[in-house]
N, C-alpha and C positions, 0 to 999 in steps of 0.2 A: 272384349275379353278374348274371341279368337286369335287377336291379331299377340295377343300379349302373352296368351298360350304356345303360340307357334314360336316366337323368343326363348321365352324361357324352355321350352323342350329342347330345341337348338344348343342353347348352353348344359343343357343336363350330357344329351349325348354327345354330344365332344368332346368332354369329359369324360367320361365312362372308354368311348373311342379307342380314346390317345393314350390314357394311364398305362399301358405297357409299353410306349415307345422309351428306346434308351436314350439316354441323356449325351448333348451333343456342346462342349465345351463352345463360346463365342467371345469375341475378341470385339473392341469399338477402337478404329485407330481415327483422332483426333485430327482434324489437316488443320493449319496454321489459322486459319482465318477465322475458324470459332471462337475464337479468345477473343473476338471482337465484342462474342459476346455473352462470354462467361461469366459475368457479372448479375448477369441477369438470366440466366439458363440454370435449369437443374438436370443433374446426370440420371442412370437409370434406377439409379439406389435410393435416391432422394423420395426423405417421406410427403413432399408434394404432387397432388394429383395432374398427370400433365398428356399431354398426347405432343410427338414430334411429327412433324411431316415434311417430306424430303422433296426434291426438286421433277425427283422421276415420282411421284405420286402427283405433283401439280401437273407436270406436264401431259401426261394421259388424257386430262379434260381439261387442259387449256386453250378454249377456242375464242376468247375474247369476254367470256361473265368474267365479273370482280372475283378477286379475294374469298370474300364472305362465301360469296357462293360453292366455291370448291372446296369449302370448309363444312359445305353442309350436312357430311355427315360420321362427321366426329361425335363421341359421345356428348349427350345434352344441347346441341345446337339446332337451333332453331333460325334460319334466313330467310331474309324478305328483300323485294323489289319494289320499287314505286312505279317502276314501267311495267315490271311484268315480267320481262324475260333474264334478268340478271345482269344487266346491264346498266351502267347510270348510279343512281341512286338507289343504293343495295347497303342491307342492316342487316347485324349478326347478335343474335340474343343467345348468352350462353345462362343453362340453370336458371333462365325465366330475368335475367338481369341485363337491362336496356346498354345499347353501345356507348353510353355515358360513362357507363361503370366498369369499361372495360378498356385496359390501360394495352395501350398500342407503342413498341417502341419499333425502329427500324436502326440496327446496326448498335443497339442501344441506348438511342438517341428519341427521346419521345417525340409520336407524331399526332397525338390528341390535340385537336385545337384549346388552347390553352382558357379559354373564357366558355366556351360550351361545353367544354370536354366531350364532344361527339370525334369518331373517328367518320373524313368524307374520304371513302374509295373513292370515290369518281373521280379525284385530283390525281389519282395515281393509276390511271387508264394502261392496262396489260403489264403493271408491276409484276405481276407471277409470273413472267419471262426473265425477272433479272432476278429471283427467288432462289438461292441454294438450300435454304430448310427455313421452317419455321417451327415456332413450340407454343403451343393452345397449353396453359395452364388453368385449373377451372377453381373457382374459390379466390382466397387473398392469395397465394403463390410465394414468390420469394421476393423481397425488395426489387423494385425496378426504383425506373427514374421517372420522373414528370409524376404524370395523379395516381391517385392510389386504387390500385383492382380491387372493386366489389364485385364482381360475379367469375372476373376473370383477366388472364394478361396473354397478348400474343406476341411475339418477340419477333422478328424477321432480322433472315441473314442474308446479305445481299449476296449475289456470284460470287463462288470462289476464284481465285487465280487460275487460269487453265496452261499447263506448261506448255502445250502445243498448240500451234498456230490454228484459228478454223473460223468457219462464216457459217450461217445461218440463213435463211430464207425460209419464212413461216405467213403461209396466206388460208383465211377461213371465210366460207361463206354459208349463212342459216337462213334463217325465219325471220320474218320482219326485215328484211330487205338487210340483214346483217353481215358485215365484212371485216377483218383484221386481216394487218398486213403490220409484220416485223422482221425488221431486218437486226441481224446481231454480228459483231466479229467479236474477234481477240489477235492479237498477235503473239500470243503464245509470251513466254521469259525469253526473253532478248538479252544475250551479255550475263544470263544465269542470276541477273536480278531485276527486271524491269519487265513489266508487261501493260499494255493497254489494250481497253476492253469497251463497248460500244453497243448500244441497241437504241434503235428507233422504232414510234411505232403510231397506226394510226386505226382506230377503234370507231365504227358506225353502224347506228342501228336506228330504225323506224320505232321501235318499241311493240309489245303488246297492246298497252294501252293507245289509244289515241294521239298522234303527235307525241308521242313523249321519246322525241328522237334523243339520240347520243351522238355527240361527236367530238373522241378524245385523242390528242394527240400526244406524246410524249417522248423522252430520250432519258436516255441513263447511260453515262460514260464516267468509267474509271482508272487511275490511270493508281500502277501499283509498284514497289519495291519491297524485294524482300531476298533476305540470306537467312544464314543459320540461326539468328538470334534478336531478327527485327522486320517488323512489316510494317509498310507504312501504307496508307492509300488514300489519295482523293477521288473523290465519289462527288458527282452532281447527278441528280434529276429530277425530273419536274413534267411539266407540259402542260396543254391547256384544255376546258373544256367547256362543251356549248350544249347544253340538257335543257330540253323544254322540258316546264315544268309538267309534273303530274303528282307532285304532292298535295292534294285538296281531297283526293278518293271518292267514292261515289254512296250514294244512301243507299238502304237497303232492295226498294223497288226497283231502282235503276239498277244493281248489279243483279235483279232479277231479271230484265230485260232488254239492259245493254249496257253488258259487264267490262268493256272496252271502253265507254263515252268518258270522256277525258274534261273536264268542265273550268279548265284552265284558258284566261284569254274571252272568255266569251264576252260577248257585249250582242245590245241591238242596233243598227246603222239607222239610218233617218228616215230608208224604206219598211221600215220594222221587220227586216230581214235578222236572222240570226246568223254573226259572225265569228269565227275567232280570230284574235291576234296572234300573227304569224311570229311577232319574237317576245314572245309571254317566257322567257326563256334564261336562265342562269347561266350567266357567261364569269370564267373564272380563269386565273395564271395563278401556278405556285410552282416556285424554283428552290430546288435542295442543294445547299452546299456541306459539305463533312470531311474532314480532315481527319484520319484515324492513324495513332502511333501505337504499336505493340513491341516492348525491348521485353529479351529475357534475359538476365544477368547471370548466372548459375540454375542448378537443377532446382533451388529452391525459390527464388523470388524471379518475378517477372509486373511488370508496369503494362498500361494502356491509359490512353489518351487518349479523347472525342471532341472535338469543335463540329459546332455546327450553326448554319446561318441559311434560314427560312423567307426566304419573301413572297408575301400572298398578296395578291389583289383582283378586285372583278365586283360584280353586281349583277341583280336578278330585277330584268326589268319588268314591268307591269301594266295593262291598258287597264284601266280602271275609268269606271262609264256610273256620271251623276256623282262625284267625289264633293264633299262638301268645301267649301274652302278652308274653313276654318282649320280639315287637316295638315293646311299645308302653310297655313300663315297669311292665306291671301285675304285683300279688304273687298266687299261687295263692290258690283259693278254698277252701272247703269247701261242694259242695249237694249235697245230701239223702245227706251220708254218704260222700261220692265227691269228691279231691281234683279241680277243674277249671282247667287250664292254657292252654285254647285256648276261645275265641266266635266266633260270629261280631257281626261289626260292620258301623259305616258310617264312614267316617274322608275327609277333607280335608285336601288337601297344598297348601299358601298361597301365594300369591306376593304382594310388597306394595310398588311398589318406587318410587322417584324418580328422576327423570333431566333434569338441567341441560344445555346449550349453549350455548356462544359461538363464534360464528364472527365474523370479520373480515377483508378481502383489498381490496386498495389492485391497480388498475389502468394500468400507464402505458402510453400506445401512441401512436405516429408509422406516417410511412410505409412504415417496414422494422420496426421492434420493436413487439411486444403482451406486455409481462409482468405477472404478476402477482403481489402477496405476500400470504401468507396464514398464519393462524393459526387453530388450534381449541381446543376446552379445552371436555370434558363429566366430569361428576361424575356418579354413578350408586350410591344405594344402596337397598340391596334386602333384605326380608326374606322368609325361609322358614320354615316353622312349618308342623305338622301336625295338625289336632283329629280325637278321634274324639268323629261326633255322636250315634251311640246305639251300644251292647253289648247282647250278649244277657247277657252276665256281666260286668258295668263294673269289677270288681273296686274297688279302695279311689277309682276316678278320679273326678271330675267333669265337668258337662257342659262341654264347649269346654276343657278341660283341652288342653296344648302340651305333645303327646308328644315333640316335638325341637322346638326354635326356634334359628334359624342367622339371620347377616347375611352380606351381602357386600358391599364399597366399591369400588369403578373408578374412577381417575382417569385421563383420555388425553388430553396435550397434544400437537398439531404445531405443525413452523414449515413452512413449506415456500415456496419461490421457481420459478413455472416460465417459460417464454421461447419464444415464437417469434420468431426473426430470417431475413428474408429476404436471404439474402447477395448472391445477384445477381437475375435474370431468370427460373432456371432451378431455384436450390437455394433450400430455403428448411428451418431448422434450427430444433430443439425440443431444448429442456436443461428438464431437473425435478428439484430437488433437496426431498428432504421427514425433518425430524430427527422422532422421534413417540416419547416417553416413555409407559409406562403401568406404574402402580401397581394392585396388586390383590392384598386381602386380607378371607379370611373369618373366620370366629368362630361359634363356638356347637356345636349340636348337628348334626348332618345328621339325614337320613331313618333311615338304620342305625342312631339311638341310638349314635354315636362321636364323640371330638372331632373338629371337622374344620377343622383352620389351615394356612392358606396369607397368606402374606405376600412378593408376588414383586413386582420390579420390570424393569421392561427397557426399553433404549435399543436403540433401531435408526434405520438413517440407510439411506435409501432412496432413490439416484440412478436417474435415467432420463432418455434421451439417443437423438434420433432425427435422421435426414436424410429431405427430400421431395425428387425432382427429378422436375421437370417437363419430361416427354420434347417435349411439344409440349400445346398446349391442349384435345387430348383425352383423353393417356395420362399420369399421373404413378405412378413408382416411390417408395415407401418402407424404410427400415431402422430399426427403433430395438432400444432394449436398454432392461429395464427388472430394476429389482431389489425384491424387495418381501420383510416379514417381519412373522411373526404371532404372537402371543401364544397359548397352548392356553386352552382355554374353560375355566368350572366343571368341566362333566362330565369334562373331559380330567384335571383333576387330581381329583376324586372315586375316575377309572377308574385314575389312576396318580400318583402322588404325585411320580415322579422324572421325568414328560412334559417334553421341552422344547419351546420356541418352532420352528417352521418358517418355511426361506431359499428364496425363489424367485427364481432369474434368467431371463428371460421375451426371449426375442429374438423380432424378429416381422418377417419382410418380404413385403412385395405389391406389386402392379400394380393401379391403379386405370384401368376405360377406360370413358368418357363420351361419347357423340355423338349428340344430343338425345335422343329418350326413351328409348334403348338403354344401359345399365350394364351393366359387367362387372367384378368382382371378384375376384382370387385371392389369399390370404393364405395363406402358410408360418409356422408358430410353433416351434420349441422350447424346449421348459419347464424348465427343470433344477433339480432340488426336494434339498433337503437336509433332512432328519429331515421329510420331508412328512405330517402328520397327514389319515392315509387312511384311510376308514371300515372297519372290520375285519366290515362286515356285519352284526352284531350291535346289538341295540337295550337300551337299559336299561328300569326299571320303569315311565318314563311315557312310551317309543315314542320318544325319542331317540335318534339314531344313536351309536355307540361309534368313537371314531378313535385311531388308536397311531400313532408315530412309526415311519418303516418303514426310516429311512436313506437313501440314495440312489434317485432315481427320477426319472422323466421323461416327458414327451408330446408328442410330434413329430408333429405334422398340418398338412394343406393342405385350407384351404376354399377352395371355390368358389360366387358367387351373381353373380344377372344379373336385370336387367329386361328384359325381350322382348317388344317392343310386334309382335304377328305383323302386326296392322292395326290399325286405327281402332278398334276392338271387342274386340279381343281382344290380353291380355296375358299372355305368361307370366313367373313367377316363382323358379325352383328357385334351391336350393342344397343342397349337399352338401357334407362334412367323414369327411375319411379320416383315420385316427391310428392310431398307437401305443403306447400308456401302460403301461409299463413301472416296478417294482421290479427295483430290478437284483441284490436276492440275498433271499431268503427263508429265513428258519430260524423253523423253527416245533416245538414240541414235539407229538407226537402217540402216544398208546399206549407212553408213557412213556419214548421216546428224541425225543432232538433229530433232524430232519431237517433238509437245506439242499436246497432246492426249485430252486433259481439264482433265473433270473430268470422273474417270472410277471407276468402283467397285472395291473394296478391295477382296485379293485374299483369296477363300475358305471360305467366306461368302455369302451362299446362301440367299435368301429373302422369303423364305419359311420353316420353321420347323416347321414338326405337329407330334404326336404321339397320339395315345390311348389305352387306356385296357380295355378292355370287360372282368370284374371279375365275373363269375358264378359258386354259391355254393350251389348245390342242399340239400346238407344235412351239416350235422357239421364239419365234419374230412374229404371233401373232396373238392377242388377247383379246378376249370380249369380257366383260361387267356387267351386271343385272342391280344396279342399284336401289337400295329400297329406302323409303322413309315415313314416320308412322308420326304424327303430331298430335295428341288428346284433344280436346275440346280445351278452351279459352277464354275467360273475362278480361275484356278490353277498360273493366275500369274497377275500384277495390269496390264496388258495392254489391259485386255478382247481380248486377243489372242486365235483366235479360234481355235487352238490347242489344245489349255491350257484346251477345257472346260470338268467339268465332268457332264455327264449327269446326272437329276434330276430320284429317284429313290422312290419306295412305297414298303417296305417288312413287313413281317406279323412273328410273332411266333408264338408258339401256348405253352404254360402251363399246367401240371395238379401236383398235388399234393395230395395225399391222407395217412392218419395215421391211424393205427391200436392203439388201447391201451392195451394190455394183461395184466393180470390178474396177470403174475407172470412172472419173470427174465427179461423182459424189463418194460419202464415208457412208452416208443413208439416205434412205427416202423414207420417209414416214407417214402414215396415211392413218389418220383419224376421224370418227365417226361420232357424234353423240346425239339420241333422240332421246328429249328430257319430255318425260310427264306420259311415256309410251302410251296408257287408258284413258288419257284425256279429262283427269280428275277436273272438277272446277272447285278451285278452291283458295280459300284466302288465307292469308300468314300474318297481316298486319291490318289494322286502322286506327281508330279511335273514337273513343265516345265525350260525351259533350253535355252538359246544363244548361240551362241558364232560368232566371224567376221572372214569371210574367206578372206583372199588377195591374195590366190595362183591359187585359180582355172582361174581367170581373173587378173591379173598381172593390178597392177594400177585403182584396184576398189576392194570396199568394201563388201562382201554380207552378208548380216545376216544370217544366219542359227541356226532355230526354232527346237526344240525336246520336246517331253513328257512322263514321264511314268507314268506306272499305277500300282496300287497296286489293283489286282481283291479281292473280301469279297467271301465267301463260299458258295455256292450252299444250297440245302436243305439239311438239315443236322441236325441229333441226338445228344439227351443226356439222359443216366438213370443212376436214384439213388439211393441208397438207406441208409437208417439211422438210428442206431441203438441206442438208448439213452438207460442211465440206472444210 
C-alpha cells in the first residue's frame, strides 16, 4: 500500500502543480512514411487507449534486450525473460493477457506466427535499431491484420527515409559476458527520389540463468523511392539465432538455492557423473521480404499496398537419456542377450514454414471525414517433422529418418471499413466495422506418434464504435466499445480437440488533459470475455504456455499516467493500473472429485502495475533516468493455488546517456550507460504451474499432485555503449 500511496500522491500533485501553466498551441507534422501505417494506427483524438513510442525513446536503452523489454514500462506491462537478462527469449504481457493475445504487425503486415499466434523476438535480434515508432494499443484497439487483439496490438514502423547521407557504428558490452555490435548507413535521396538504407547486426550473451546463451545475428536493408505523391519501398530482414534452451525453469527449493541452475540438457554418462549437452539449443532462420506501395491521387484519396513473403526454418535439438522407443517408432532390440527398449539419443523437432501477404486500404478524407477501407489475405504453410540424429541403439532407423511429419495451412482474409467523422466543434466519432474469415487445417503425424486433424473454419464480424468530446482545447473525454474474436492456436487444439474460439467486448473510457508539457491520463476498461482462452499455468514439451477455455470472465481496471515536467531539468513520468480480473465460476477436478472454486483470479494478472521515470537533464547533451517498476503479487494458475503464486516485486534501473558533438569526422558520439535492477531485487516475472492424478501410490484413490516452476530475472546487472554517427 506504500508503494501505491506514493503513485497516487505523485498524480494528485502534479496536478494541482501545473493547473496554472498557460496553454501552449502543438502542431504533429506527419512525414510520408506513416501512411504505411495508417491503417492500422490511431491519431491522438481517437477514442482508443494507446501509448506511441518513438525512435529517440528506444534508442536511450538500446543496448542489445528485445523489444518487450524496452516496453517495460508502459502503462500495464508486465516483461519476462527465460535467461534472465532480456535477451533471448523475452515475453510481454499487456493487462494480464499472454503474447498470444496480442496481435503484432510490422509495417502492417502481421508477424504473429500464424498456428501458435505467439509473437518470437528472438527472430528479430536488435530490430529496435531499425524502429522509427511503434504504437502499444491496450484492449481490442482498431482493426489490424492477421489475429485478433485480446489484451492488446503493437504496430511497428520501420526507418524512415533519411534525406541525408550518414553511417552508424553502435558497439555494447554488459553482464553475462554480453556484446552488440551494429552497423547502419543510408545514402541519403540520391537524384531527389531514391535512397538506400542498411543495418547489420550481431547480438551475444552468456545469459543470467545457466548456459542460456544467445547468439543472434541479423540485417535489414531497404532500398526506397519517393516524390510528391508516391512511395515505394522494399524492405528485407531477418537473421539467425542460436539460444540454449532455458525454458524448463526451476522448483521452488532450487530457486531457493540456486536460482541460476539451468536443468536443460542434463543427462547422467556411464561414469554416473552429471552432464549437460552442450547443443540442448534452438537453432532457427527467418527472412522478411515486403514490397510497400503508397500513391496519393488528390488531397482527398490516396492507396497503399503490402506484399509480403516470410520464410522460416530451424529446430530445437534435444539429448534425451533412457527414451523409450516406442516414442520414436523403433522395434526392440536384442544386445548381448538382453531385450533393449529404451537409448539414449539426440533428436530434432522442425519447423519449415511459408507465409504470404496481402494488404490493401483505399484512403478518403475531407474536412470532417478520414475513412478508410481495407483488406488482408495471408496464406501460411508450415511443416513439422522430427529426426533423430544419433542413438545409442538406432534400432532398424536411419540417419535423418522422420519419426512424425505433420503440416499445417492457415488461410486469414479481412475486409474491414473504419471512420472518423467530426460531427460538430466539439464531438468527433469513430465507427470500425472488420468481417475476418480464417481456414485452418492440419494433416499428418504430431510429436506423440498420433493422427492429428483438424480442419476448422470461422467467420467472425467485429464492430467498434467510439465518441471523442472535446471539453475545451485542453481536456477531451472519450467512450468506445469494441468487440473482437479469436481463433485457438495449434497447441490449443493439440491440448483439446473440442477448444473453441474466444468473444471479447472491450469497453474503454477516459479523460485525456494536455497543457504544454504537462499530460494527464486516466483510462477505465472493461473486458468481458466469453470462453476466454486463459493460461491454465502449465507449459508443454517445448516451454509453451497451455490455455483452456474458462467460460465467463473479465477485467475491470483504471490507468492512470502523466508527463510532469517539475522544471526545465527535470521530468517525471508514472503510471499506474489497478484491476480486477476475474473467472467468474471455477470447476476443477482435484483428488478425484469435482470442485467449484466460484469465482477466482485469472492466472498472471496481477492487480497492481505501477512504473516511473525520474528524467534529469542537467545540461543539454546529457540525461540520466531512474526507472522504477512495481508488479503486485500473482497466480500462476486460475485456481489461486498457492503454489502457483509469484511474489509481488519493486525494481529500479538507473540510465544515463551523454553526446559529444565534434567538430570534425563524426556528427556525434554518444555514450550510454544502463544498470538494470540497481537493489538487486530477486525476483521472478514468469513460470508455471502443473497437475497431474496419482492412482498408484494408494491403489483405489485418486491424489492430486501440484508442481511449479520458475523462471528467476537477473540480479544487478550492466550495460555500456557507445555510438558513433556520421
Amino acid at each position: 500500500m506504500k508503494n501505491l500511496f506514493a503513485f497516487l500522491s505523485l498524480f494528485v500533485l502534479s496536478y494541482c502543480a501545473f493547473s496554472q501553466e498557460k496553454e501552449q498551441d502543438s502542431t504533429k507534422v506527419e512525414k510520408l512514411d506513416e501512411v504505411l501505417v495508417k491503417a492500422v494506427r490511431v491519431d491522438a483524438k481517437s477514442p482508443i487507449t494507446h501509448s506511441n513510442v518513438t525512435k529517440e525513446d528506444l534508442t536511450k536503452r538500446n543496448l542489445g534486450q528485445d523489444i518487450p523489454v524496452l516496453l517495460n514500462f508502459l502503462p500495464s506491462v508486465v516483461t519476462t525473460s527465460d535467461a534472465g537478462a532480456g535477451i533471448g527469449y523475452t515475453g510481454i504481457r499487456v493487462r494480464g493477457v499472454s503474447a498470444q493475445s496480442t496481435n503484432i504487425t510490422i509495417n502492417g503486415i502481421p508477424y504473429n506466427d500464424a498456428e501458435s499466434l505467439g509473437t518470437f523476438w528472438v527472430n528479430l535480434g536488435d530490430f529496435a535499431s531499425s524502429v522509427e515508432s511503434l504504437q502499444l494499443q491496450r484492449g481490442v484497439g482498431t482493426s489490424t491484420n492477421g489475429s485478433g487483439a485480446f489484451g492488446a496490438s503493437i504496430n511497428v514502423l520501420t526507418d524512415a527515409i533519411s534525406k541525408e547521407a550518414n553511417g552508424e557504428i553502435s558497439n555494447s558490452i554488459g553482464s553475462f559476458n554480453t556484446r552488440k555490435h551494429t552497423l547502419k548507413f543510408s545514402t541519403g535521396v540520391l537524384n531527389e527520389h531514391f535512397e538506400i538504407a542498411g543495418r547489420l547486426s550481431n547480438i551475444s550473451s552468456d545469459g543470467y540463468i545457466d548456459r542460456a546463451s544467445t547468439d543472434l545475428k541479423s540485417y535489414f536493408l531497404q532500398g526506397s523511392y519517393i516524390d510528391d505523391n508516391t512511395l515505394i519501398k522494399a524492405i528485407t530482414f531477418g537473421g539467425s539465432e542460436v539460444t540454449y534452451q532455458s525454458w524448463f525453469g526451476i522448483d521452488a527449493q532450487t530457486l531457493k538455492d540456486d536460482r541460476t541452475f539451468n536443468p536443460a540438457g542434463i543427462y547422467t554418462d556411464d561414469d554416473g557423473s552429471t552432464r549437460f549437452y552442450d547443443r540442448e539449443v534452438d537453432d532457427y532462420k527467418q527472412d522478411h521480404y515486403q514490397l510497400h506501395w503508397s500513391q496519393r491521387y488528390n488531397n482527398q484519396w490516396s492507396t497503399t499496398v503490402g506484399l509480403n513473403y516470410t520464410y522460416g526454418r530451424g529446430f530445437f535439438e534435444q539429448f534425451r537419456e533412457d527414451d523409450d522407443f516406442d516414442t520414436y517408432g523403433f522395434q526392440p532390440l536384442t544386445v548381448n542377450g538382453q531385450q533393449q527398449t529404451t537409448t539414449d539419443l539426440i533428436r530434432r523437432r522442425w519447423l519449415d514454414n511459408d507465409f504470404y501477404v496481402f494488404n490493401a486500404s483505399a484512403n478518403y478524407k475531407n474536412n470532417n471525414l478520414d475513412m478508410i477501407f481495407g483488406t488482408s489475405f495471408s496464406h501460411y504453410d508450415g511443416d513439422h517433422f522430427g529426426e533423430v540424429v544419433w542413438a545409442e541403439f538406432a534400432s532398424q532407423s536411419d540417419i535423418r529418418d522422420r519419426y512424425y511429419d505433420g503440416n499445417g495451412k492457415k488461410n486469414d482474409f479481412s475486409v474491414f471499413v473504419k471512420a472518423n467523422f467530426r460531427l460538430n466543434d466539439k464531438i468527433k466519432l469513430y465507427g470500425d466495422l472488420q468481417m475476418r474469415n480464417v481456414n485452418y487445417a492440419t494433416s499428418g503425424i504430431a510429436s506423440n506418434l498420433t493422427n492429428f486433424t483438424v480442419d476448422e473454419n470461422f467467420t467472425f464480424f467485429n464492430p467498434k464504435a467510439g465518441i471523442t468530446y472535446e471539453l475545451n482545447t485542453k481536456n477531451d473525454l472519450y467512450f468506445s466499445y469494441a468487440r473482437a474474436n479469436r481463433e485457438p492456436s495449434r497447441g490449443d487444439f493439440e491440448n483439446n480437440p473440442d477448444i473453441n474460439p474466444e468473444q471479447l467486448n472491450d469497453f474503454e473510457l477516459g479523460w485525456r488533459h494536455k497543457k504544454r508539457n504537462f499530460s494527464f491520463n486516466a483510462n477505465g476498461y472493461l473486458m468481458l470475455y466469453n470462453e476466454q482462452l486463459v493460461l491454465t499455468g502449465n507449459i508443454d514439451g517445448v516451454g509453451n504456455p497451455i490455455r483452456t477455455n474458462s467460460g465467463e470472465s473479465y477485467r475491470l481496471g483504471l490507468e492512470l499516467e502523466a508527463v510532469i515536467p517539475v522544471s526545465s531539468k527535470l521530468t517525471l513520468q508514472p503510471n499506474i493500473t489497478l484491476s480486477s480480473n476475474q473467472n467468474r465460476e471455477t470447476i476443477i477436478s482435484f483428488d478425484g472429485d469435482l470442485m467449484n472454486l466460484g469465482k477466482t483470479d485469472i492466472a498472471f494478472s496481477p492487480e497492481l502495475i505501477a512504473a516511473n521515470a525520474i528524467v534529469y537533464q542537467p545540461i543539454k547533451n546529457l540525461q540520466m533516468s531512474l526507472l522504477s517498476k512495481f508488479v503486485g503479487e500473482q497466480y500462476m494458475s486460475n485456481t489461486e493455488a498457492d503454489i502457483s503464486k509469484l511474489d509481488s516485486f519493486f525494481i529500479n534501473d538507473f540510465s544515463v546517456s551523454y553526446t559529444i558533438k565534434p567538430k570534425s569526422i563524426f556528427d556525434a558520439v554518444i555514450f550510454t550507460g544502463l544498470v538494470n535492477n540497481i537493489f538487486n531485487e530477486k525476483y521472478v516475472s514468469n513460470g508455471y504451474y502443473f497437475t497431474y492424478d496419482d492412482d498408484f501410490t494408494n491403489p483405489g484413490t485418486i491424489t492430486t499432485v501440484e508442481g511449479a516452476g520458475f523462471y528467476p530475472q537477473a540480479t544487478t546487472n550492466f550495460l555500456l555503449g557507445a555510438t558513433l554517427k556520421f
